[in-house]
C-alpha positions as CSV (number, residue, x, y, z in Angstrom):
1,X,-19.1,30.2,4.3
2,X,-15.8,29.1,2.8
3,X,-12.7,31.9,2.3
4,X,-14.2,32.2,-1.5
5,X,-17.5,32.5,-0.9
6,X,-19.3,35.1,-4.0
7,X,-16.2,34.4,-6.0
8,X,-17.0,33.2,-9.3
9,X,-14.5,31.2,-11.5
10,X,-14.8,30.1,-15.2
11,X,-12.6,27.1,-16.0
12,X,-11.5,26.8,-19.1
13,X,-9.0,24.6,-18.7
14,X,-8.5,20.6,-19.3
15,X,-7.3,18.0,-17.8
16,X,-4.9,19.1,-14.1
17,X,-3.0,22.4,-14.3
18,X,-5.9,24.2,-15.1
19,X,-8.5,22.2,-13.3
20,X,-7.0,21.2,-10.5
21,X,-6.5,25.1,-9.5
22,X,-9.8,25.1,-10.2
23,X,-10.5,22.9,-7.8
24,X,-9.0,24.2,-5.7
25,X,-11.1,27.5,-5.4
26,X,-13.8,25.6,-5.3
27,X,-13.2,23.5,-2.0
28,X,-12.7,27.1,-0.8
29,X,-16.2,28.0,-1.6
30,X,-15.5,29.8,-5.1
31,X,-18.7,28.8,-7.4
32,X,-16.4,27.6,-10.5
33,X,-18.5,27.2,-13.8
34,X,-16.6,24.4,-15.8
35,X,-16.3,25.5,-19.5
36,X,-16.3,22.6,-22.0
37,X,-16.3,21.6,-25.8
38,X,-20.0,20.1,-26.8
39,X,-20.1,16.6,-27.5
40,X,-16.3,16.3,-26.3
41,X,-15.9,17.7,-22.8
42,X,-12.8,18.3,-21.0
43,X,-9.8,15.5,-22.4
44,X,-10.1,14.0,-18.9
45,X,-12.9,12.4,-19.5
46,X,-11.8,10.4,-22.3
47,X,-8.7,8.9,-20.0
48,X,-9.9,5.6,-18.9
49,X,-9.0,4.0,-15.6
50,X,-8.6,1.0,-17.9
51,X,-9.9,-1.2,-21.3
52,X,-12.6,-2.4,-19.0
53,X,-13.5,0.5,-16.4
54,X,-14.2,3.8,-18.7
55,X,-14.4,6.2,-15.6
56,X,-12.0,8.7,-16.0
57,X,-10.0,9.5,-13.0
58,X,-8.4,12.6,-14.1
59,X,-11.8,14.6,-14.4
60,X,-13.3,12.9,-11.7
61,X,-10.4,14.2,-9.7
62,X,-10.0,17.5,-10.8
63,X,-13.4,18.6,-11.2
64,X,-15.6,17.8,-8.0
65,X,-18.2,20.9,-7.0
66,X,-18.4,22.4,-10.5
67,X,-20.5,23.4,-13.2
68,X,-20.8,22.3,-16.2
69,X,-21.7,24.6,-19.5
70,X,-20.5,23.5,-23.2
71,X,-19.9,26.3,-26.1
72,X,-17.6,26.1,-28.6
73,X,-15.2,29.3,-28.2
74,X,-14.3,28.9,-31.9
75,X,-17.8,29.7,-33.0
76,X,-17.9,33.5,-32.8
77,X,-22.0,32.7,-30.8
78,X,-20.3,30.8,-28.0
79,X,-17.2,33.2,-27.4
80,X,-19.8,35.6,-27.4
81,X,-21.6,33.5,-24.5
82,X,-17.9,32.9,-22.7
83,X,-17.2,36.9,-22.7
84,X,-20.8,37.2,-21.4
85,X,-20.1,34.9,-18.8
86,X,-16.9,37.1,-18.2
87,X,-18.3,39.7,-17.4
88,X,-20.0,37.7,-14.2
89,X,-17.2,36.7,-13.0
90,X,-14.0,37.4,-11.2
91,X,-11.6,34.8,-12.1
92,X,-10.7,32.9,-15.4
93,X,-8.4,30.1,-15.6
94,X,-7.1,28.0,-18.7
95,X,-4.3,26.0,-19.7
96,X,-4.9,25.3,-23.7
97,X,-1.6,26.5,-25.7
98,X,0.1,30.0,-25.6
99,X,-2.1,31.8,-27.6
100,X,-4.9,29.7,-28.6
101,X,-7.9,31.8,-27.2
102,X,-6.3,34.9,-28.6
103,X,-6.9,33.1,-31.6
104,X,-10.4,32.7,-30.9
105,X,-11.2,36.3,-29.6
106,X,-11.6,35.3,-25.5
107,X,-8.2,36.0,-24.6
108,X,-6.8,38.2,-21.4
109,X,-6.9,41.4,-23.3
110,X,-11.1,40.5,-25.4
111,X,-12.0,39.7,-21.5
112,X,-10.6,42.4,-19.6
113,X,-12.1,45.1,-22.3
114,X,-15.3,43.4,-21.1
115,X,-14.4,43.2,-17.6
116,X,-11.6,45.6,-16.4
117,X,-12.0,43.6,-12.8
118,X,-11.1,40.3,-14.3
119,X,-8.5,38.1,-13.0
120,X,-6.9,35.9,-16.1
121,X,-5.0,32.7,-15.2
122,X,-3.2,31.4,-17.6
123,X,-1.3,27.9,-17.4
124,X,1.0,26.8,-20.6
125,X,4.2,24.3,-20.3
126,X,7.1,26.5,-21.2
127,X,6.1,29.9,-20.3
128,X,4.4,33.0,-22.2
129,X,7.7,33.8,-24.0
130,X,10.2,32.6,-25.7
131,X,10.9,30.1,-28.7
132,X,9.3,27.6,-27.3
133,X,6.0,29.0,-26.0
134,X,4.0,28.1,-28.4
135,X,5.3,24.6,-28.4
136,X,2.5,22.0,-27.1
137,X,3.6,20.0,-23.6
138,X,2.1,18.2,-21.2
139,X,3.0,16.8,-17.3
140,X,6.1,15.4,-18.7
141,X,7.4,17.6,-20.5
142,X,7.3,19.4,-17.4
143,X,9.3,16.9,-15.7
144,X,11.9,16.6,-18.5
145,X,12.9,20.2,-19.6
146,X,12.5,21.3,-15.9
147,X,15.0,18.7,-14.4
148,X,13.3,16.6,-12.5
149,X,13.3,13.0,-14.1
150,X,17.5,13.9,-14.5
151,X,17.4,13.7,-10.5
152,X,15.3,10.5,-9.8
153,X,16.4,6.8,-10.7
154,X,19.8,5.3,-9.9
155,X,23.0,5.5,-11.6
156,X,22.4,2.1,-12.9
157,X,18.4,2.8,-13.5
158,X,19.1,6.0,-15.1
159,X,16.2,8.7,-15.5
160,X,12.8,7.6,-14.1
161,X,9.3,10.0,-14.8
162,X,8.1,10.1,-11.4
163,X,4.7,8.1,-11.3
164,X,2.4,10.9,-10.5
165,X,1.6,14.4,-12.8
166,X,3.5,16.3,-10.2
167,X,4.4,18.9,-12.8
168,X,1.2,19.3,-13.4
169,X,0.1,19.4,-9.9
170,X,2.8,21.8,-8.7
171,X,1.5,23.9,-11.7
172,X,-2.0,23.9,-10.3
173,X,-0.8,25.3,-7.0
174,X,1.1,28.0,-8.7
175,X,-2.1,29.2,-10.5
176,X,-4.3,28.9,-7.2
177,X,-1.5,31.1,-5.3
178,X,-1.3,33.5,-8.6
179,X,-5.1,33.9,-8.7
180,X,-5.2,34.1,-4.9
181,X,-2.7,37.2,-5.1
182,X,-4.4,38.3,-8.0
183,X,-7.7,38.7,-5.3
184,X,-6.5,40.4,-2.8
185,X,-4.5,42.9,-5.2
186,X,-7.6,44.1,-6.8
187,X,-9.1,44.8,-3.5
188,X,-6.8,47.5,-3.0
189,X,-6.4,48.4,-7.1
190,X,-10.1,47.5,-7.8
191,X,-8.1,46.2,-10.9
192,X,-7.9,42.6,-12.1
193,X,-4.6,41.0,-13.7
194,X,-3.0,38.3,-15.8
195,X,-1.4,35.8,-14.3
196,X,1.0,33.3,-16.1
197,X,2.6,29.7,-14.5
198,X,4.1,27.3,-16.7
199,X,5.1,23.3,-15.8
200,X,8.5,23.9,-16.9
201,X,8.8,27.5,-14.4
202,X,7.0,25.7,-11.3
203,X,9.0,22.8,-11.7
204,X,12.2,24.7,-11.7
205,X,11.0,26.3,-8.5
206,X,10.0,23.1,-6.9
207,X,13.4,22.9,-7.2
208,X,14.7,26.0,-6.1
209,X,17.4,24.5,-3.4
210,X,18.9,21.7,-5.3
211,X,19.1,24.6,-8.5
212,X,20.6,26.9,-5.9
213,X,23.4,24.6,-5.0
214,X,24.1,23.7,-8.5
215,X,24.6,27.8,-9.4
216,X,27.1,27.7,-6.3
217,X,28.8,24.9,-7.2
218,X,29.2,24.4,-10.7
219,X,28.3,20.3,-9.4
220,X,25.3,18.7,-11.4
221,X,23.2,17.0,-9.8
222,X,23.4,13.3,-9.0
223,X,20.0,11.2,-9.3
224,X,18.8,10.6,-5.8
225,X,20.0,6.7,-5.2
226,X,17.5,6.2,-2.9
227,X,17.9,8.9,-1.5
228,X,18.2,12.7,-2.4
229,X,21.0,14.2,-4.5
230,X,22.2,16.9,-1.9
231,X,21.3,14.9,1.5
232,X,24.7,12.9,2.1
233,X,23.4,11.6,4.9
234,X,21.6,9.0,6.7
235,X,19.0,9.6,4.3
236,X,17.3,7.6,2.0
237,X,14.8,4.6,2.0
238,X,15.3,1.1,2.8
239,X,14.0,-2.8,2.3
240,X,12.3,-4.0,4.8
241,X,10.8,-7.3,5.6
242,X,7.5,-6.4,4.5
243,X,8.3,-3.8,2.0
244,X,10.4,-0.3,2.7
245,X,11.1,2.1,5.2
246,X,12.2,6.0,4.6
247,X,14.5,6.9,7.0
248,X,14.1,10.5,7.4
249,X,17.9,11.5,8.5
250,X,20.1,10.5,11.8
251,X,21.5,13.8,13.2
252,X,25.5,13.7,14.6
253,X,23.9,13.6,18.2
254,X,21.8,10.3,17.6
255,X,24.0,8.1,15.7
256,X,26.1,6.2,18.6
257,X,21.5,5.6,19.6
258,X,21.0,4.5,16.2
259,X,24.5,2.4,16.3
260,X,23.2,0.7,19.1
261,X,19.7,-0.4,18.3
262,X,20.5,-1.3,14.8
263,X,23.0,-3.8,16.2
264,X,25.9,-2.1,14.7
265,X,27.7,0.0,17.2
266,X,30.6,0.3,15.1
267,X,29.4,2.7,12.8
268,X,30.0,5.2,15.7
269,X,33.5,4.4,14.7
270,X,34.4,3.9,11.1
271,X,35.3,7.6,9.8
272,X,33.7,7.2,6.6
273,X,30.1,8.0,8.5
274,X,31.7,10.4,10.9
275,X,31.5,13.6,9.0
276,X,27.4,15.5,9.0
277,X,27.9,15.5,5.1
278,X,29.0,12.2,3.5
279,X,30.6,11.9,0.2
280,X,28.6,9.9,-2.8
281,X,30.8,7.0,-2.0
282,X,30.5,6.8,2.0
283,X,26.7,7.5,1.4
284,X,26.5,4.1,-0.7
285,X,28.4,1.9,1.7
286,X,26.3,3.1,4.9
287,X,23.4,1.7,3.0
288,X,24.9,-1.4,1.4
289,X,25.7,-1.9,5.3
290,X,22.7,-1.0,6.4
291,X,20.7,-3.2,3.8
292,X,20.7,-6.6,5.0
293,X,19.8,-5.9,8.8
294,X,17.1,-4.0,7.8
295,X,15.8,-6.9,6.2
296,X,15.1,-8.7,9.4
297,X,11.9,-6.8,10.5
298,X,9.3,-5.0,9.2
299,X,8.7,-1.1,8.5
300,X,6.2,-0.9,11.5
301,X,8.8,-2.7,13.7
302,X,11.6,-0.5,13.0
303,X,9.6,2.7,12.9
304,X,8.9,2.1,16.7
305,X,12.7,1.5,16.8
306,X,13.5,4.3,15.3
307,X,11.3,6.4,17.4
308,X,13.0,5.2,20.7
309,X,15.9,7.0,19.8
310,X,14.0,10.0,18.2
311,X,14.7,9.7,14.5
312,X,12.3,10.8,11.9
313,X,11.1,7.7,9.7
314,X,8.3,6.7,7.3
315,X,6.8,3.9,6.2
316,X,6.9,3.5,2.1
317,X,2.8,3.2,1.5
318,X,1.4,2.2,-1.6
319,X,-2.1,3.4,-2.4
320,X,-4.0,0.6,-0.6
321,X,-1.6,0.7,2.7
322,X,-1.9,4.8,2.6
323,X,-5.8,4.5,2.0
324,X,-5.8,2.2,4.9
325,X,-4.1,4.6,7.1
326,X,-6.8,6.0,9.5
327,X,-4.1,9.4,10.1
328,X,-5.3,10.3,6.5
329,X,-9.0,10.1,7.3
330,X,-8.9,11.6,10.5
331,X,-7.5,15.4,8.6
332,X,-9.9,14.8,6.0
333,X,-7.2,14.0,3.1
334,X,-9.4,10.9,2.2
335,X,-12.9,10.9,2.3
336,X,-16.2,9.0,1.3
337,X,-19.0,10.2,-0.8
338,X,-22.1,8.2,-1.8
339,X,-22.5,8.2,-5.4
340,X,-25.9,8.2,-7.4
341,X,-24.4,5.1,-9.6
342,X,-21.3,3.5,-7.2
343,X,-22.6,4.0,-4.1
344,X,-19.8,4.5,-1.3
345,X,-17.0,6.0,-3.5
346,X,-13.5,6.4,-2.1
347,X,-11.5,9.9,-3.2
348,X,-8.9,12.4,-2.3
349,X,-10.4,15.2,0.1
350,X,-8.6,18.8,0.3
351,X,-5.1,19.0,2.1
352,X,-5.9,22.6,3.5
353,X,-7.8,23.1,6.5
354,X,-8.8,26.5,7.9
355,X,-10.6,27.1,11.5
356,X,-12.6,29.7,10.5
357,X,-13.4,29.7,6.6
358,X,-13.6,25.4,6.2
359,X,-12.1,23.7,3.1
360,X,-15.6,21.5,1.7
361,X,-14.5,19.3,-1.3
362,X,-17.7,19.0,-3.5
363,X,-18.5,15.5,-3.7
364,X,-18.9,15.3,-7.7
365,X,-17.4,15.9,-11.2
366,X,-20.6,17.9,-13.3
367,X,-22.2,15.6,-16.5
368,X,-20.9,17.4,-19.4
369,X,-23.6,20.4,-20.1
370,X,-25.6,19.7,-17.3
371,X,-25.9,23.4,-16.2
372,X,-25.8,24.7,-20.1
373,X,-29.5,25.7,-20.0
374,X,-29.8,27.4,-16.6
375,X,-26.6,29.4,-17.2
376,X,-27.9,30.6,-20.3
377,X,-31.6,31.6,-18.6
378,X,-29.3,33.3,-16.1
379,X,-27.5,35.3,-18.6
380,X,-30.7,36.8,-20.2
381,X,-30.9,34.5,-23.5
382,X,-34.3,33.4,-24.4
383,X,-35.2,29.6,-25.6
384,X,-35.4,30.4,-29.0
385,X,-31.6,31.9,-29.4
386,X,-30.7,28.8,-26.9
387,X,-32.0,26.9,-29.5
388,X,-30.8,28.6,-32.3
389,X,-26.7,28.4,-30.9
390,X,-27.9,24.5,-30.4
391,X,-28.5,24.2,-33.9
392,X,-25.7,25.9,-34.9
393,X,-22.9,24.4,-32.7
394,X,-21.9,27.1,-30.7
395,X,-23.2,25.6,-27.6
């Protein structure tokens, strides 16, 4: 039995926030009922991998182990069939624009009128309030208005998105902790609760030190060089001969070691790498220093370096040299499936493991509708209505 087990969540959401949170209940054993538009689905499925492969990896990778029901919540029959639903479960998540399903009559306060026990996740980009909440966003507008992309890049690059929906992601895990709190509240209340995450709020706590030291300060941040904007350190990545290498910070006690074995004892020496926090300058010419000798070998042949001496390093994977790494099979981060039409399919497993309750990612995104029917059976409507809200759009 997972941690979830006999929680039921209605996703209402599209494309990560919302989904992925989702998700994310679900690998814990929630039984999540996807709600979707007829004939359209979730947007994720309309995002192509590319002009010649029309799977869409953003559903398939947000929405494994659902359910799939379509009603349209504008038509007044299927919010009707959504606050049904509501009322059989304990958890709703969404992410569609501030106010939207208020519009439509399946907001927090139509569902909780139905079902006082209800736990209402709602995801938005700038927040509940304010003059910009009902502004439409997406991952980066995240990024941008929370601060991010102003950190990454190089003073010559400038600003950079990074190249993953990490402010959509971060979102995601917000709502999952939210809704998680939200749980274990009502067991003590017996009362259910709204909860609120935006992109542009988890991304400024994502960033809660580097925020921090800019409120003490007064400094604004520098973008990260290579590096990271407040580690003035030996601390950054590096070219390699095969690619790059992140080394993951030389502490005062190792750097005569790390002198030594990168065949440069005289950086134990020269006083502009003697203090534990460099200034922006110093920072730069330890790495232009650095640069061409790391050149000479590869990542793997300097991580085993590195590790003689005890200092933390990385190698810089791409998606084929991380997929290749068995570390990431072994803890269950990638998996394999066999699917119906691809056969052996590739795909991101959970990153939570717990010894007693286990983490099982479902192995499948839901066809759109597929469990329509059933779930109306199992909420007492009769084949002629079902027919009937057919006809008429609402499902």
């Amino acid at each position: 039995m997972g941690a979830l087990d006999g929680v039921r969540v209605l996703d209402a959401g599209l494309l990560i926030q919302g989904p992925q949170a989702a998700q994310t209940l679900a690998d814990m054993g929630a039984d999540v009922i996807k709600v979707e538009l007829p004939g359209m689905g979730d947007q994720g499925r309309w995002i192509p991998i590319g002009p010649h492969d029309e799977r869409a990896p953003y559903f398939i990778g947000n929405n494994r182990g659902k359910r799939s029901v379509t009603m349209d919540l504008r038509i007044p029959e299927g919010a009707e069939v959504f606050l049904k639903l509501v009322e059989t479960a304990d958890v709703v998540i969404s992410n569609f624009k501030a106010g939207t399903l208020d519009e439509w009559g399946v907001g927090y306060e139509d569902a909780v009128k139905r079902n006082p026990r209800i736990i209402y996740g709602m995801g938005t980009t700038f927040g509940p309030a304010g003059p910009a909440a009902a502004r439409e966003g997406a991952d980066l507008a995240g990024q941008a208005a929370g601060g991010l992309i102003s950190t990454t890049g190089t003073d010559e690059t400038g600003p950079t998105p990074v190249g993953a929906t990490i402010a959509d992601h971060i979102g995601c895990q917000n709502m999952a902790i939210g809704v998680l709190g939200a749980l274990m509240a009502r067991e003590r209340t017996g009362r259910g609760q709204r909860v609120d995450v935006s992109l542009v709020g988890s991304q400024l706590y994502a960033q809660c030190a580097e925020y921090t030291a800019f409120f003490l300060s007064g400094v604004q941040q520098r973008p990260s060089n290579y590096g990271h904007p407040l580690l003035h350190s030996f601390y950054g990545i590096l070219e390699t001969s095969d690619g790059w290498i992140a080394l993951v910070g030389v502490t005062p006690d190792k750097r005569e070691a790390f002198g030594a074995v990168v065949g440069m004892p005289e950086l134990t020496d020269d006083p502009r790498f003697q203090p534990r926090v460099l200034t922006g300058p110093d920072r730069k010419a330890l790495f232009e220093i650095l640069a061409p000798t790391f050149r000479t070998k590869s990542s793997q042949e300097w991580g085993v370096i590195l590790e003689s001496i005890g200092c933390r390093w990385a190698p810089v994977n791409d998606y084929e040299a991380a997929a290749a790494d068995e570390h990431n099979w072994t803890n269950g981060y990638l998996q394999e499936v066999e699917h119906p039409e691809w056969g052996t399919v590739r795909m991101v497993g959970s990153p939570i493991q717990m010894s007693d309750t286990p983490v099982v990612p479902g192995k499948f995104a839901p066809e759109l509708g597929a469990d329509t029917e059933l779930m109306l059976v199992e909420l007492g409507y009769d084949w002629d209505q079902i027919s009937a809200m057919r006809e008429s759009g609402a499902i």
